[in-house]
C-alpha positions in Angstrom: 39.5 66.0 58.1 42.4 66.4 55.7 42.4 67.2 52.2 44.0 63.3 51.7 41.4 61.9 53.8 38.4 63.4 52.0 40.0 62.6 48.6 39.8 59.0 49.5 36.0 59.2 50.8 35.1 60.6 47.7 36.8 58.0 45.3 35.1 55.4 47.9 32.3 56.7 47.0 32.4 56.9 43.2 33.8 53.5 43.4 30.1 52.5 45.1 28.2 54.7 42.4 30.0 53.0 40.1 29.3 49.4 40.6 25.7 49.9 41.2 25.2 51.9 38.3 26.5 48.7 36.8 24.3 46.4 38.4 21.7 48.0 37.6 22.6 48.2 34.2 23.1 44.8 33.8 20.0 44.0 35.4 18.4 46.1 33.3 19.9 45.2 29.9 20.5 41.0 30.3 18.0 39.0 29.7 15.3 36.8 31.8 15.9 33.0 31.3 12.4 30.7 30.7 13.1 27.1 31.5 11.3 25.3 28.6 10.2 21.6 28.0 8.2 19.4 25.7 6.2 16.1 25.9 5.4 14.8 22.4 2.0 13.2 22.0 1.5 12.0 18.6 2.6 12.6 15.3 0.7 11.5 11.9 -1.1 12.3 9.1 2.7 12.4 6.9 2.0 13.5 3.5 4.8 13.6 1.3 2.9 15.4 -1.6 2.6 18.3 0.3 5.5 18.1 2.3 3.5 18.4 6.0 2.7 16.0 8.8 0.8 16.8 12.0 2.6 16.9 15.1 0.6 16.9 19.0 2.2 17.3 22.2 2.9 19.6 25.2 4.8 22.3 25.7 5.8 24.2 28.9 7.7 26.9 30.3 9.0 28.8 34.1 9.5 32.5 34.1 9.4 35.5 35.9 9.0 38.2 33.8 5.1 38.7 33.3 5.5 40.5 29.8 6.5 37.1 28.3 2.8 35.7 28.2 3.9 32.4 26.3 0.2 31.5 26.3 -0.8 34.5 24.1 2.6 34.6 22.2 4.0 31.7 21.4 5.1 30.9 17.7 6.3 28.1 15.9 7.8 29.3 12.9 8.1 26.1 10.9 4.3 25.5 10.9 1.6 26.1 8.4 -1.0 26.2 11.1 -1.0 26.2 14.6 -3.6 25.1 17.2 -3.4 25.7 20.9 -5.9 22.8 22.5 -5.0 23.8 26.2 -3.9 26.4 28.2 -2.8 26.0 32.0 -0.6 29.0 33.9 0.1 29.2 37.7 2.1 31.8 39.7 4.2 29.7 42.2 5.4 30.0 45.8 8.5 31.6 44.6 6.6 34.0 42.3 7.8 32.4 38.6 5.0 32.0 36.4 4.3 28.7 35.0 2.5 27.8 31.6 1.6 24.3 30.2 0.8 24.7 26.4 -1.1 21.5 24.5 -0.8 22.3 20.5 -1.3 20.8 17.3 0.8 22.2 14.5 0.2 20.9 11.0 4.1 21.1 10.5 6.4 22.1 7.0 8.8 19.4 6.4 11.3 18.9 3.2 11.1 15.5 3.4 14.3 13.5 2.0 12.9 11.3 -0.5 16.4 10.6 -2.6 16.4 6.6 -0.8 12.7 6.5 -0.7 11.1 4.2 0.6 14.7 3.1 2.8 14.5 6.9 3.7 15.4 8.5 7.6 13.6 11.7 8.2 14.6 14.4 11.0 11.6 15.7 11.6 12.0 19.2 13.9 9.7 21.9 15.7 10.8 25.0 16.4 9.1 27.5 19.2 9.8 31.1 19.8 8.1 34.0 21.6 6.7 36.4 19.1 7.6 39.5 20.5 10.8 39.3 22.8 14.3 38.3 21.2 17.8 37.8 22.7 17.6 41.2 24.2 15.0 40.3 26.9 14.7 36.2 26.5 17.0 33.2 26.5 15.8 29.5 27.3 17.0 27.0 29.1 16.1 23.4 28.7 14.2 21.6 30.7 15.2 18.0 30.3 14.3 16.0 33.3 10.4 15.7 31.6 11.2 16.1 28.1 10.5 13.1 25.9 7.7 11.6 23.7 4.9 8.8 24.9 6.3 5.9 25.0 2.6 4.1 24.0 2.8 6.1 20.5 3.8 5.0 17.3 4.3 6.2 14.0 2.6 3.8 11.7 5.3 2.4 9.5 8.0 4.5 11.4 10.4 3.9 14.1 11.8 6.5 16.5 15.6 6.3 16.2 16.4 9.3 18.5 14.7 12.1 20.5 16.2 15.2 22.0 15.8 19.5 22.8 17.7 22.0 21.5 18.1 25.4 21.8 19.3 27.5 18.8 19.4 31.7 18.3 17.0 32.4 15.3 18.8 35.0 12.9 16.6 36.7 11.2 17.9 39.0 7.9 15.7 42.4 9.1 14.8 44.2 12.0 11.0 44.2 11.6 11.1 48.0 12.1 12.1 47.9 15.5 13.7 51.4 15.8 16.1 50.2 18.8 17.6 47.6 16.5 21.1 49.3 15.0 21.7 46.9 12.3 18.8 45.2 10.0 18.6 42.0 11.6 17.1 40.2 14.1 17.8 37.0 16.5 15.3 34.5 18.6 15.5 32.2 21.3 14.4 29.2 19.4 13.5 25.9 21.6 13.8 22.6 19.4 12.1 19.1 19.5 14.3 17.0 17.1 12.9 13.4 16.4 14.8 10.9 13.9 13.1 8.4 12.1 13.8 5.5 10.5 11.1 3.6 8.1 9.8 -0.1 8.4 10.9 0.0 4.6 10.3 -3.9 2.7 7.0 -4.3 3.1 6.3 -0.7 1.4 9.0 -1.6 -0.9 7.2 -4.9 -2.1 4.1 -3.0 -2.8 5.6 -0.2 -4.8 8.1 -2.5 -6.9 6.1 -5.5 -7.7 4.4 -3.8 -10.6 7.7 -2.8 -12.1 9.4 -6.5 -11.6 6.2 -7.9 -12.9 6.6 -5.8 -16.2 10.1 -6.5 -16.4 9.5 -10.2 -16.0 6.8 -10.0 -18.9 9.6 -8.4 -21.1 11.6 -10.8 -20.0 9.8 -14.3 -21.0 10.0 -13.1 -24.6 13.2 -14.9 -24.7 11.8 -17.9 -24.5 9.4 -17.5 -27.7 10.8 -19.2 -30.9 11.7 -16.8 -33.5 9.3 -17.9 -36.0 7.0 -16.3 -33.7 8.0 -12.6 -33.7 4.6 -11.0 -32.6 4.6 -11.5 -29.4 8.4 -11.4 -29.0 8.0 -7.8 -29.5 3.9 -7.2 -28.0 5.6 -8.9 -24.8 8.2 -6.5 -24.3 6.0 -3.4 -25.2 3.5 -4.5 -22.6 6.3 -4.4 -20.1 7.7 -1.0 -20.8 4.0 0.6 -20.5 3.3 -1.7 -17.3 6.6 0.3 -16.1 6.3 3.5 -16.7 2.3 3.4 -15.3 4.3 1.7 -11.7 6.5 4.6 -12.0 3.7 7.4 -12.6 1.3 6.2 -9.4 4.5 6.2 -7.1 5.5 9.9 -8.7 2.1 11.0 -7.5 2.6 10.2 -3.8 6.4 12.0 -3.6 7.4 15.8 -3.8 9.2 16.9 -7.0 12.5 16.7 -6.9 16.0 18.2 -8.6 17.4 14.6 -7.8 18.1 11.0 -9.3 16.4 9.1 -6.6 16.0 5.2 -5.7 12.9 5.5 -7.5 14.1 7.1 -10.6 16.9 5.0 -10.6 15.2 1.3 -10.6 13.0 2.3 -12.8 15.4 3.8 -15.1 17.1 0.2 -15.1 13.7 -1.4 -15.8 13.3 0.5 -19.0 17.0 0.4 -20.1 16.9 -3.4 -19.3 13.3 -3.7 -21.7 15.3 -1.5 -24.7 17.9 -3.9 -24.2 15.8 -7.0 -24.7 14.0 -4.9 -27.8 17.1 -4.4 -29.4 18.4 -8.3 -28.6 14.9 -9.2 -30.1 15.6 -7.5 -33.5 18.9 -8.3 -33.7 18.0 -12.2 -33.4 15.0 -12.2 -35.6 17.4 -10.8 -37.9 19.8 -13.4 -37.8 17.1 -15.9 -38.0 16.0 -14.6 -41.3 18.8 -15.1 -43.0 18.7 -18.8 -41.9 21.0 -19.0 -39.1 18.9 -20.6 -36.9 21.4 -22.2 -34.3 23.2 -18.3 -33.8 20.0 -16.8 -33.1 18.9 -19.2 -30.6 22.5 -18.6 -29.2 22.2 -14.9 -29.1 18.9 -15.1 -27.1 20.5 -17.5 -24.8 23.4 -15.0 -23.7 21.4 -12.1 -24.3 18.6 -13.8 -21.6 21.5 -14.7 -19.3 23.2 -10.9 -19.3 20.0 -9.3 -18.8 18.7 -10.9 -16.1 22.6 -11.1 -13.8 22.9 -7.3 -14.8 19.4 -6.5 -14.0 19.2 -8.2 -10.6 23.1 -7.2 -9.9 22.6 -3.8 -9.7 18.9 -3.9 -8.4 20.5 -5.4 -5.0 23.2 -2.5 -5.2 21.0 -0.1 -5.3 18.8 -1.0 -2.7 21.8 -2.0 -0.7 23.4 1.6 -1.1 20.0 3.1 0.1 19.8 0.9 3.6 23.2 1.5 4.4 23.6 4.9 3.4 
């Protein structure tokens, strides 16, 4: 053979080394793919105090790799407790391993209070295999059964829109993994996503009417003569604590917050609105005592008028803003 010929046999060969030396590192360094779906069951118990609800339903996932063992190491991060009801795994003809999940998660949730009670809520759970990250595990969704029962409702809620997602987690450290380079982490995160809307007036009536009612009180004093100036102040005061007590019991079912909400802001008008008729009060009874009867009725009559178009103007623009915002 010449010296040509046995050059090109060896790159041949190298060439072959080569590529399977890729292969296999490929193989070895890409990671396995676990089909994942989700089957929503039920979610209730909201409580905005605490900022959780409780959230049922199923959960299921295809893989190969044996290592994964979703029913041993599955996480949801965004949960304050976690429940696994059910566990179901089968190898299948085609030797991928499959694992139906049924949990119950009592679920964190910042809840988005600032239109409260018109307020839409994404509410979102997030799963994750504890021990594998992007390295050795990616998800793909599995849509064709993913969905929530169709016979459940959310009592006072309706479901706008459901869908899956799946996100990379980035987490800021490398939880001491020494074959991390860089201090910082990343997930396969699967997502169940579920907007809702709320079934708002008839929660609205029930939290308002104490309020209106005070205001209302307040209000009436304009109709009380003058000459009678206890009550034209006791009515007004009644109002203001009747109020600010509506406005305390509603406080105690919402989260604290940095932010001027629908709440804060009706009732703010309510108690500007009852200054307002205070200060329209004095100002009249003054008036009357120096025996100018006919301006002081006068005064009531505009005051009485401007309170109660300003005071049901910008009620109805606030609430509007809410809905449609």
């Amino acid at each position: 053979m010449s010296k040509i010929g046995c050059i090109g046999l060896i790159r041949i060969w190298l060439s072959f080394v080569l590529v399977i030396a890729f292969q296999v590192a490929q193989a070895q360094y890409s990671p396995d793919t676990v089909k994942i779906g989700s089957y929503v069951i039920s979610l209730h118990d909201f409580n905005f105090h605490d900022k959780e609800y409780v959230a049922r339903f199923w959960v299921w996932m295809t893989y190969k790799n044996p290592d994964f063992d979703f029913a041993h190491r599955v996480e949801v991060p965004n949960a304050k407790d976690m429940i696994i009801q059910d566990v179901m795994s089968d190898t299948l003809d085609d030797g991928q391993i499959w694992v139906l999940l049924k949990l119950k998660c009592v679920m964190k949730q910042n809840w988005q209070v600032h239109n409260f009670p018109f307020d839409k809520q994404t509410l979102e759970v997030s799963i994750e295999n504890s021990e594998f990250d992007t390295r050795k595990l990616v998800f793909e969704l599995d849509t064709s059964g993913s969905h929530y029962d169709p016979h459940f409702t959310v009592d006072g809620w309706k479901i706008q829109h459901f869908k899956t997602i799946k996100r990379i987690a980035k987490y800021g450290t490398d939880f001491g993994d020494p074959t991390l380079t860089e201090n910082k982490s990343e997930y396969a995160s699967y997502v169940l996503s579920l907007d809702l809307t709320r079934n708002a007036w008839g929660l609205y009536l029930k939290l308002f009417i104490g309020m209106y009612i005070s205001f209302l009180i307040a209000f009436i004093s304009f109709n009380i003569d003058q000459s009678d100036s206890g009550p034209r102040f006791e009515l007004p005061v009644g109002g203001l604590f009747g109020s600010v007590g509506n406005k305390y019991i509603i406080d105690t079912s919402l989260p604290e917050s940095s932010h001027f909400t629908l709440v804060d802001s009706l009732h703010a008008l309510t108690f500007i609105s009852i200054f307002i008729i205070l200060a329209i009060s004095v100002y009249s009874l003054r008036i009357y005592d120096l025996g100018l009867v006919e301006r002081a009725r006068k005064i009531d009559r505009i005051g009485r008028n401007a309170v109660i178009s300003v005071y049901v103007l910008v009620n109805a623009t606030l609430v509007l803003m809410a809905i449609f915002q």
